[in-house]
N, C-alpha and C positions, 0 to 999 in steps of 0.2 A: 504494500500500500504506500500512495506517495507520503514523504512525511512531514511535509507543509498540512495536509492533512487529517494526520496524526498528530500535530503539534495543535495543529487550532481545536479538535475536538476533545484530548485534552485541558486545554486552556476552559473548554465552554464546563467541561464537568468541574474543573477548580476554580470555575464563577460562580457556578450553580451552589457549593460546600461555604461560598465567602460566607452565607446566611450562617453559618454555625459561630459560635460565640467565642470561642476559643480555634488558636491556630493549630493547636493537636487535632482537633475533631476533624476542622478543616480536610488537613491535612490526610487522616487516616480515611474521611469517608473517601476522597478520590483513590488512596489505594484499596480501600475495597472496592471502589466501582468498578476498577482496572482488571483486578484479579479475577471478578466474578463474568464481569459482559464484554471482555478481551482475550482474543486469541494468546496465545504465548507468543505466537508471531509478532504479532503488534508491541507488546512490552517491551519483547527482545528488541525492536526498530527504534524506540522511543528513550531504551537505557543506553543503547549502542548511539543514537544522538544526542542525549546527555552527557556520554563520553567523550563523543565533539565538538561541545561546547555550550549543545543546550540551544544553540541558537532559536527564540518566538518563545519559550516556556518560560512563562511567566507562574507566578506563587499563588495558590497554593502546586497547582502541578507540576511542578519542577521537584518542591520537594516531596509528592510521591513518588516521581521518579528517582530519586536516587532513594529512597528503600524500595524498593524495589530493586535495586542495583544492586544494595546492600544485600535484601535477598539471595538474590540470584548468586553474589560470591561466598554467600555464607554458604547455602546449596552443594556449590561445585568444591570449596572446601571439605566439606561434610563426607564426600563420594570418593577423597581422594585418599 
């Protein structure tokens, strides 16, 4: 999927979480929205463009993406 995208439909679900009161809540409902109604394709696209710099993700979604990154190395850790 292109990730211009993936970056804006991110962003629209970490507009949608601003309504929560706290930047945790924020934060953690986009990673479950992620988790639950996203490919692993998708995440994998979105961590791997976090890892080059993130470029349009804007907060809250930016920081589910990197746990989710955090995930994914604690994972491949865990296997090795």
């Amino acid at each position: 999927m292109n990730i211009e995208q993936l970056v804006r439909m991110a962003n629209d679900i970490g507009n949608f979480f601003r309504g929560e009161t706290r930047e945790e809540e924020q934060i953690a409902g986009v990673v479950n929205h992620l988790r639950k109604f996203w490919d692993l394709r998708m995440r994998r696209q979105l961590v791997a463009h976090l890892g080059a710099g993130g470029e349009g993700l804007v907060e809250p979604a930016r920081s589910a993406v990197l746990v989710l990154a955090q995930d994914s190395t604690a994972q491949f850790q865990s296997k090795t």
